[in-house]
PDB file of N, CA, C and O in Angstrom:
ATOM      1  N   UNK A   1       4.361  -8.487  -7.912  1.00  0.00           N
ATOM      2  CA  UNK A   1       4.570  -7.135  -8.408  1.00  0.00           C
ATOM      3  C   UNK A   1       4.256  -7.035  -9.898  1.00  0.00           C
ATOM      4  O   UNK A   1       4.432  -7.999 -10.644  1.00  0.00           O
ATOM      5  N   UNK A   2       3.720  -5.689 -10.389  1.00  0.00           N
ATOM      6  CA  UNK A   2       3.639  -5.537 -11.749  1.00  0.00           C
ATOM      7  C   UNK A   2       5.029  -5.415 -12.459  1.00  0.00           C
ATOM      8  O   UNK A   2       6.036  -4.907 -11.966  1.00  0.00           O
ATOM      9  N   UNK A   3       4.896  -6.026 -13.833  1.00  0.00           N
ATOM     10  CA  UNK A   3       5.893  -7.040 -14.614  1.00  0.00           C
ATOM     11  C   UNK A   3       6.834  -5.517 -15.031  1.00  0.00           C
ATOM     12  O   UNK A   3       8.060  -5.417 -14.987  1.00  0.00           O
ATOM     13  N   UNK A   4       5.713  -4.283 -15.484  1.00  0.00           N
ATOM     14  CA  UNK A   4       5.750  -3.388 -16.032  1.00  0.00           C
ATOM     15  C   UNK A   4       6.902  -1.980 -14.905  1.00  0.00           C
ATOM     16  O   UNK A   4       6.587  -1.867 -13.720  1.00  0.00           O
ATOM     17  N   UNK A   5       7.789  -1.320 -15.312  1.00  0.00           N
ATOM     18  CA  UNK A   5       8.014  -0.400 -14.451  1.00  0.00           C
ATOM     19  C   UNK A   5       6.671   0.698 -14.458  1.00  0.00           C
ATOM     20  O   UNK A   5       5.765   0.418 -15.242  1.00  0.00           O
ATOM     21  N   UNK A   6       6.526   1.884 -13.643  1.00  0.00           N
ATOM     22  CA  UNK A   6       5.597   2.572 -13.614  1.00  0.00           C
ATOM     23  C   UNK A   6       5.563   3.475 -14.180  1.00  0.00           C
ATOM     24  O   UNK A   6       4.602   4.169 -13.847  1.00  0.00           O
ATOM     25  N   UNK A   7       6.284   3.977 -15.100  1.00  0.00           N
ATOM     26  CA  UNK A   7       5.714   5.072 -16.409  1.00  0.00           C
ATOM     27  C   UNK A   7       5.407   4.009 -17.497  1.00  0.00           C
ATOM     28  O   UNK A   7       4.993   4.316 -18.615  1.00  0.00           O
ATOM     29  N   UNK A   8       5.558   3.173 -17.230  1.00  0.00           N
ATOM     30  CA  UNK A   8       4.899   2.295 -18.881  1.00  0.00           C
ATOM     31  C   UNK A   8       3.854   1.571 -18.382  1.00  0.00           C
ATOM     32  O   UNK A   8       3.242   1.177 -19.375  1.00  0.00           O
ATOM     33  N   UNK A   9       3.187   1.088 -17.173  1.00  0.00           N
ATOM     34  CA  UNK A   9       2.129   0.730 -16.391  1.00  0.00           C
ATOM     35  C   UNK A   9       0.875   1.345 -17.046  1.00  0.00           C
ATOM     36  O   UNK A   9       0.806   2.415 -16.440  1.00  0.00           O
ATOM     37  N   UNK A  10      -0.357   1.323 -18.078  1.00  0.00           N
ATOM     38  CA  UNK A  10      -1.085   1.598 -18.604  1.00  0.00           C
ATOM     39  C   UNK A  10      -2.086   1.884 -17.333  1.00  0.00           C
ATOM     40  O   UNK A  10      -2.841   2.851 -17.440  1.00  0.00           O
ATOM     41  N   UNK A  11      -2.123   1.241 -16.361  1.00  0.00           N
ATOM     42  CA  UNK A  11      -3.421   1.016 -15.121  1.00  0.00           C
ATOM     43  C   UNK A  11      -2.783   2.620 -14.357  1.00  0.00           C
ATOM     44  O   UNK A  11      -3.705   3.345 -13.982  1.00  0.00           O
ATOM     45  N   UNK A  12      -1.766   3.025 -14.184  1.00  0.00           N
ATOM     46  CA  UNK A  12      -1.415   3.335 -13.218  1.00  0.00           C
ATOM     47  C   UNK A  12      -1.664   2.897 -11.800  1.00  0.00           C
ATOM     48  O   UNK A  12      -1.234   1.821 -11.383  1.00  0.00           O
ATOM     49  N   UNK A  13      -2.525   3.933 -10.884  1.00  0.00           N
ATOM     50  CA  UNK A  13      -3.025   3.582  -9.808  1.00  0.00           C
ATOM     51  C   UNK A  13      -3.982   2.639  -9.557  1.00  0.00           C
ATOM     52  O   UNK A  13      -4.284   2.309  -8.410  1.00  0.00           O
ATOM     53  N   UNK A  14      -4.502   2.161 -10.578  1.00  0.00           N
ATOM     54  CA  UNK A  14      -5.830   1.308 -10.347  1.00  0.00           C
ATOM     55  C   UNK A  14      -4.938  -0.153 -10.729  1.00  0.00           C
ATOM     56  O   UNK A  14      -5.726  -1.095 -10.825  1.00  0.00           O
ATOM     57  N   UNK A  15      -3.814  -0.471 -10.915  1.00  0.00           N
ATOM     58  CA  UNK A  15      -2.930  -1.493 -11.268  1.00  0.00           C
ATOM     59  C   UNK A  15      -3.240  -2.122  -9.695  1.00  0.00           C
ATOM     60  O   UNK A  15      -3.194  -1.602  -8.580  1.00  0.00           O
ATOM     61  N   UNK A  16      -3.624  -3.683 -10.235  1.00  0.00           N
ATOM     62  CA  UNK A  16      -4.132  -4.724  -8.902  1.00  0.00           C
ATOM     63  C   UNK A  16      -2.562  -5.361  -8.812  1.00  0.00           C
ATOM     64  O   UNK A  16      -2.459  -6.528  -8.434  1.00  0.00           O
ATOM     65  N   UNK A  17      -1.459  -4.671  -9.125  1.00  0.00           N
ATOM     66  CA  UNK A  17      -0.199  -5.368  -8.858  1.00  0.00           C
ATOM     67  C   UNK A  17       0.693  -4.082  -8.219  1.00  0.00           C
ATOM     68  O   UNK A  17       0.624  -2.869  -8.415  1.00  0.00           O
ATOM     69  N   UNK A  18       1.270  -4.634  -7.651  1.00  0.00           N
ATOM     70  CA  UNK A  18       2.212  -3.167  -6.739  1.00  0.00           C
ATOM     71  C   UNK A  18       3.997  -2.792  -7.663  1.00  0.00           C
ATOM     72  O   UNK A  18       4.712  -3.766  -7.895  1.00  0.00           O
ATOM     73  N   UNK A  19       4.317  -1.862  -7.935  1.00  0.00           N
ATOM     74  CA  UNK A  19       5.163  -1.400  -8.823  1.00  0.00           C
ATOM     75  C   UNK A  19       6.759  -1.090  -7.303  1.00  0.00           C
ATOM     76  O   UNK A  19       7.988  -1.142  -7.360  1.00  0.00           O
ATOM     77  N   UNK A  20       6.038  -0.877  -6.505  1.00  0.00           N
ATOM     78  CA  UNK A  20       7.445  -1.156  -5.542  1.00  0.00           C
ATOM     79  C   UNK A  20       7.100  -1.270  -4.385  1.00  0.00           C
ATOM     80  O   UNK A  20       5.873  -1.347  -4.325  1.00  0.00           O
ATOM     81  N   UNK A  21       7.834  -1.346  -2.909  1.00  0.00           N
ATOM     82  CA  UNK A  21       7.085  -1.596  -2.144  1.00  0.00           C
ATOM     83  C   UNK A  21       6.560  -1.033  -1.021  1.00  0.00           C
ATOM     84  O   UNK A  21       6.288  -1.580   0.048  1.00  0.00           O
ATOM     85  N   UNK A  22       6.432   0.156  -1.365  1.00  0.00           N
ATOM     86  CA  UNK A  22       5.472   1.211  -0.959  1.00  0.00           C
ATOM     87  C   UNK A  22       4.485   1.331  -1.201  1.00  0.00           C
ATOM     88  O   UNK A  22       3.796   2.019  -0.449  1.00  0.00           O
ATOM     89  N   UNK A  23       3.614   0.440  -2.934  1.00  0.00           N
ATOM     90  CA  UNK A  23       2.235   0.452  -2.693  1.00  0.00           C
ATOM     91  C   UNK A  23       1.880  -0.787  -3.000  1.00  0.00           C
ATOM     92  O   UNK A  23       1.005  -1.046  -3.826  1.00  0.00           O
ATOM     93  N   UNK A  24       2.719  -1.879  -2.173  1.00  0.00           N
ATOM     94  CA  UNK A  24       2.021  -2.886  -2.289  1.00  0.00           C
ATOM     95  C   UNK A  24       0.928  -3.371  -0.864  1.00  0.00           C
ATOM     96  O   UNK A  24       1.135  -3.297   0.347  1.00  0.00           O
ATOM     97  N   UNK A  25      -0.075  -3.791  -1.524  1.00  0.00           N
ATOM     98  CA  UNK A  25      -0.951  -3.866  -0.824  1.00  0.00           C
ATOM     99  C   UNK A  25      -1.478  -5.376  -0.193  1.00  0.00           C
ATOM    100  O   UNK A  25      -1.011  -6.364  -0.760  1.00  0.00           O
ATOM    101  N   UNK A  26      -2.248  -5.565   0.737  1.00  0.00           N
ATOM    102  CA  UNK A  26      -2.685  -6.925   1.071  1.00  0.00           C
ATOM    103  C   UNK A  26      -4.110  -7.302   0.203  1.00  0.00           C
ATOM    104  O   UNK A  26      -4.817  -6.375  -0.192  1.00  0.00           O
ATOM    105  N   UNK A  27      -4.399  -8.403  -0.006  1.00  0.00           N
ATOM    106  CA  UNK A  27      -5.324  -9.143  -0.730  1.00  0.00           C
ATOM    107  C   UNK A  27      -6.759  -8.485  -0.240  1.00  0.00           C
ATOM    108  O   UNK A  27      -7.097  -8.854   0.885  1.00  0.00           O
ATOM    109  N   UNK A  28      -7.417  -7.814  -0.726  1.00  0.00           N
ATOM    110  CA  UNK A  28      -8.667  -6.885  -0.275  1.00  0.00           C
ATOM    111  C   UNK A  28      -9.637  -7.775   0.124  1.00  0.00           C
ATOM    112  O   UNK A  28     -10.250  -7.420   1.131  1.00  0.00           O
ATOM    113  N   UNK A  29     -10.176  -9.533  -0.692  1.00  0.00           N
ATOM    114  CA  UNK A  29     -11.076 -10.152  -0.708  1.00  0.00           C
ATOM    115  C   UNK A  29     -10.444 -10.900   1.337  1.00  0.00           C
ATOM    116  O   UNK A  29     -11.326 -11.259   2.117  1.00  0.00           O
ATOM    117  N   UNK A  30      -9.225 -10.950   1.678  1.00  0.00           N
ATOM    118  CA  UNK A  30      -8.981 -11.559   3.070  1.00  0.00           C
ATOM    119  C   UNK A  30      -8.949 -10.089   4.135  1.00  0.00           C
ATOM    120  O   UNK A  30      -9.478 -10.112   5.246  1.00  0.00           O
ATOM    121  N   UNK A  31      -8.446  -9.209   3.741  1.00  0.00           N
ATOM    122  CA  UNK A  31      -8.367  -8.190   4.684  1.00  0.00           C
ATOM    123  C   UNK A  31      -8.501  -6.871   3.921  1.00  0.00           C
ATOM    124  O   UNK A  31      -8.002  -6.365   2.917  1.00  0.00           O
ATOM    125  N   UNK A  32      -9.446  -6.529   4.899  1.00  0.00           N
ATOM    126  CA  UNK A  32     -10.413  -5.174   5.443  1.00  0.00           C
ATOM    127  C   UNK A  32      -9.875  -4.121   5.373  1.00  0.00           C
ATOM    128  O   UNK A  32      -8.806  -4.032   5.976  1.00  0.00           O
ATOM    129  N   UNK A  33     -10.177  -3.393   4.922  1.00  0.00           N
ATOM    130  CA  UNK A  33      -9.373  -1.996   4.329  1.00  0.00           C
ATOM    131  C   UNK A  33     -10.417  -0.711   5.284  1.00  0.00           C
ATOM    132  O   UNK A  33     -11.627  -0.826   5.482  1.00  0.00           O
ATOM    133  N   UNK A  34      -9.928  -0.062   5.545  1.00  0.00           N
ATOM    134  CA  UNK A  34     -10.382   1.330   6.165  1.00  0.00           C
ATOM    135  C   UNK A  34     -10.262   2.829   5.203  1.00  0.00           C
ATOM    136  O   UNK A  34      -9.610   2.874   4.159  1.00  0.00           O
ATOM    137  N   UNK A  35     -10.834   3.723   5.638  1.00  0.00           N
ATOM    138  CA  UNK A  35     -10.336   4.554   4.895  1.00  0.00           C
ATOM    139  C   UNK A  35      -9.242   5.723   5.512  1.00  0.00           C
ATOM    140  O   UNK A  35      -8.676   6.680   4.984  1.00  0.00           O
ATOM    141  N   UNK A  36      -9.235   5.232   6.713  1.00  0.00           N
ATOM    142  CA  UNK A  36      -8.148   5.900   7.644  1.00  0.00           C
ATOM    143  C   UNK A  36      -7.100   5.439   7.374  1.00  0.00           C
ATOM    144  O   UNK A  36      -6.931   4.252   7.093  1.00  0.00           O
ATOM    145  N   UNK A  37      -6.059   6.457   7.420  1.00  0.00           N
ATOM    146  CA  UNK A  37      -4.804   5.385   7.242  1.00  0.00           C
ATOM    147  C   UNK A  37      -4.310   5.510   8.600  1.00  0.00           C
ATOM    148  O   UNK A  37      -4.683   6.333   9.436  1.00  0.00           O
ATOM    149  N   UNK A  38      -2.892   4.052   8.810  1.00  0.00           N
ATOM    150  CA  UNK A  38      -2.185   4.074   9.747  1.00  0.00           C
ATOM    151  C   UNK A  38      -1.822   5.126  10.503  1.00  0.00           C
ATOM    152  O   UNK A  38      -1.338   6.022   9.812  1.00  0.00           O
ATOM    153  N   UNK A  39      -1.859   5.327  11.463  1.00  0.00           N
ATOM    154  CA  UNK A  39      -1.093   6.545  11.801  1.00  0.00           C
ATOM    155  C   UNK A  39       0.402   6.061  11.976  1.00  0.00           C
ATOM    156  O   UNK A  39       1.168   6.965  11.644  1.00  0.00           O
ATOM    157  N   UNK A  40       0.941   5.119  12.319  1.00  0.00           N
ATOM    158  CA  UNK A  40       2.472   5.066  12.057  1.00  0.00           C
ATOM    159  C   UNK A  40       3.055   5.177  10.539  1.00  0.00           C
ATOM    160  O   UNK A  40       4.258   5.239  10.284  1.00  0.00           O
ATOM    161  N   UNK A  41       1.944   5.193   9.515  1.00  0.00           N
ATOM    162  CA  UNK A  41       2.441   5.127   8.516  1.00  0.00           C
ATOM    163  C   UNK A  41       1.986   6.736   7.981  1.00  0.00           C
ATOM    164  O   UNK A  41       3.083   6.954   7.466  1.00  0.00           O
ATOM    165  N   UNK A  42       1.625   7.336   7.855  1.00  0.00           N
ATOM    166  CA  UNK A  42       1.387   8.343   7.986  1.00  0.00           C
ATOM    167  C   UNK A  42       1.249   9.439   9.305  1.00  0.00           C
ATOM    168  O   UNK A  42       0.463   9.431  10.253  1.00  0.00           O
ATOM    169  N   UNK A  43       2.212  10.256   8.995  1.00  0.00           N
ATOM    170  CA  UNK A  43       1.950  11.212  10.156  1.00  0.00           C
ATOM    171  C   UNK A  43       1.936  12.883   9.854  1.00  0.00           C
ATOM    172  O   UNK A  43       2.744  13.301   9.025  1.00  0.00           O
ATOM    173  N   UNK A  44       1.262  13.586  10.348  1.00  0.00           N
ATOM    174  CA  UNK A  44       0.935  14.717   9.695  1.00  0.00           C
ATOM    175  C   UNK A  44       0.385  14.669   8.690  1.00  0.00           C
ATOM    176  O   UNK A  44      -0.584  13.942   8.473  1.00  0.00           O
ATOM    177  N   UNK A  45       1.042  15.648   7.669  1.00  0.00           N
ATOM    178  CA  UNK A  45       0.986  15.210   5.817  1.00  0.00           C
ATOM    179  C   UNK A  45       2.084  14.644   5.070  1.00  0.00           C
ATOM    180  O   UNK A  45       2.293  15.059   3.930  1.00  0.00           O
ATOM    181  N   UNK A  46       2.834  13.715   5.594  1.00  0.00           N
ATOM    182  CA  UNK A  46       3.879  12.815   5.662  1.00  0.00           C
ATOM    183  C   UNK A  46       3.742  11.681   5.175  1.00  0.00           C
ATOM    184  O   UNK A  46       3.389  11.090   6.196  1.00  0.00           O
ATOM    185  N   UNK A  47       3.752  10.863   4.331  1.00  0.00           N
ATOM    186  CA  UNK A  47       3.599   9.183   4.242  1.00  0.00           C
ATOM    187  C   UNK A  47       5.410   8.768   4.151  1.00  0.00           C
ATOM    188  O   UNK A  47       6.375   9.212   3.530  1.00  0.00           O
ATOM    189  N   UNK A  48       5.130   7.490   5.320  1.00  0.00           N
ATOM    190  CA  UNK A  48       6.484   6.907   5.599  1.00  0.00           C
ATOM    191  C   UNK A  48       6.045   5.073   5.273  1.00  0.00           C
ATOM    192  O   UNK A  48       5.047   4.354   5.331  1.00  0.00           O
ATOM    193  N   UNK A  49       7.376   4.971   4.948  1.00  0.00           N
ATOM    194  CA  UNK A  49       7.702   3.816   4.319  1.00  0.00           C
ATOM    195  C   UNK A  49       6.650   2.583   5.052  1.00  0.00           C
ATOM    196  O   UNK A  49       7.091   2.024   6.056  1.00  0.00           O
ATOM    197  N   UNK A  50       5.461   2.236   4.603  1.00  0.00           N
ATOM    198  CA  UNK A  50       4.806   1.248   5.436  1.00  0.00           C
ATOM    199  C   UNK A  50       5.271  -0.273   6.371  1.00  0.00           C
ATOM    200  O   UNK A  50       4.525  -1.076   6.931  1.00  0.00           O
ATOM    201  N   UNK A  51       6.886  -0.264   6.257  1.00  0.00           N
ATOM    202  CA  UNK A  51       7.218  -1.183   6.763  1.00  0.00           C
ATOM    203  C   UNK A  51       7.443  -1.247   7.717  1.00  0.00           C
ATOM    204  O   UNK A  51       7.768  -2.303   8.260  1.00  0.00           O
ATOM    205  N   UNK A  52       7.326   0.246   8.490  1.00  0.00           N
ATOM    206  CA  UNK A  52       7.763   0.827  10.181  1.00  0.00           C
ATOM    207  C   UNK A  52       5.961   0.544  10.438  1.00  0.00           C
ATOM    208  O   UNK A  52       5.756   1.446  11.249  1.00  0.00           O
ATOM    209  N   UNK A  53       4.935   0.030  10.289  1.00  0.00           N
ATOM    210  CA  UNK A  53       3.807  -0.557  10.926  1.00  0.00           C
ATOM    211  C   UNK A  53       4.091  -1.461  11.675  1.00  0.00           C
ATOM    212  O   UNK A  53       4.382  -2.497  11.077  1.00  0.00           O
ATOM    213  N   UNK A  54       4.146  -1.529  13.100  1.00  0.00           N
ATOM    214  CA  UNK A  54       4.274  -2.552  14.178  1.00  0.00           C
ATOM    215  C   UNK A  54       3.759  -3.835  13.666  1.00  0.00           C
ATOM    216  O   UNK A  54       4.345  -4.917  13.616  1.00  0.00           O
ATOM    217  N   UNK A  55       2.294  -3.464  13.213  1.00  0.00           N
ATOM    218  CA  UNK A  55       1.465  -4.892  13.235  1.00  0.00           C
ATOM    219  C   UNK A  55       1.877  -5.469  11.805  1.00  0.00           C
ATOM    220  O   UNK A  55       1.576  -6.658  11.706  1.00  0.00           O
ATOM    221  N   UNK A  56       2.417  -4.992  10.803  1.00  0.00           N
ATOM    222  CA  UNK A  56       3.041  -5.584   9.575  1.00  0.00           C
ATOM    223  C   UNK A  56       1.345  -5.908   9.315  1.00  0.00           C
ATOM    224  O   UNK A  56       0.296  -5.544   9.847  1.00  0.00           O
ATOM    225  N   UNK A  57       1.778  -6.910   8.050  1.00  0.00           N
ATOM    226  CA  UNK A  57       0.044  -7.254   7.377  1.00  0.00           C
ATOM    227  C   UNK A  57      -0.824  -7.592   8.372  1.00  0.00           C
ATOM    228  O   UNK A  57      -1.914  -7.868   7.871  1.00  0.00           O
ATOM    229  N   UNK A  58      -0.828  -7.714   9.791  1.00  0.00           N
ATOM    230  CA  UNK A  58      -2.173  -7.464  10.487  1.00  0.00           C
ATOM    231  C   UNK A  58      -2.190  -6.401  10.866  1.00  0.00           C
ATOM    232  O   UNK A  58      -2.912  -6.095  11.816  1.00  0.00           O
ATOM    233  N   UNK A  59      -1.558  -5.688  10.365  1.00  0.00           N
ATOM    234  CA  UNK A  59      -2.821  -3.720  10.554  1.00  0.00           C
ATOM    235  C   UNK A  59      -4.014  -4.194  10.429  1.00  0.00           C
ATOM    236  O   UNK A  59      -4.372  -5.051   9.621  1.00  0.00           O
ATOM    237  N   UNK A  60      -4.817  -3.514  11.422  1.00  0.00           N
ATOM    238  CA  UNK A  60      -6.275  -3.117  11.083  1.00  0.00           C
ATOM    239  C   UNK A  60      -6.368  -2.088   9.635  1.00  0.00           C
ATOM    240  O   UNK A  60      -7.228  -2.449   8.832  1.00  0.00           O
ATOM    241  N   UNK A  61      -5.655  -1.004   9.299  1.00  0.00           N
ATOM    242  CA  UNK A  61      -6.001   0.070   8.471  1.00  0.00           C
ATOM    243  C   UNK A  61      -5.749  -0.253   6.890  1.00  0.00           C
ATOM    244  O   UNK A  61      -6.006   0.597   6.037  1.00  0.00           O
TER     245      UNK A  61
END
């Protein structure tokens, strides 16, 4: 995780470290990113906590 909380985070969104764990992400150079998102993790215009993903870090999305 970034060292920094996220109003003092200079990168903001483009920060290659995750600020909590809602946008932490998996290693891009091992797994494949889509531009779809989950649908369990998103539904409607909704984003829910990515930890209700069945497949956990083997999502395809």
């Amino acid at each position: 995780p970034c060292k920094r909380p996220p109003r003092l985070c200079r990168q903001g969104y483009a920060c290659p470290q995750y600020h909590n764990p809602r946008d932490r992400r998996r290693n891009p150079s091992i797994f494949k990113y889509k531009s779809t998102p989950c649908p369990h993790v998103k539904q409607n215009d909704e984003w829910i906590d990515p930890t209700v993903c069945e497949s956990g870090d083997g999502c395809k999305y």
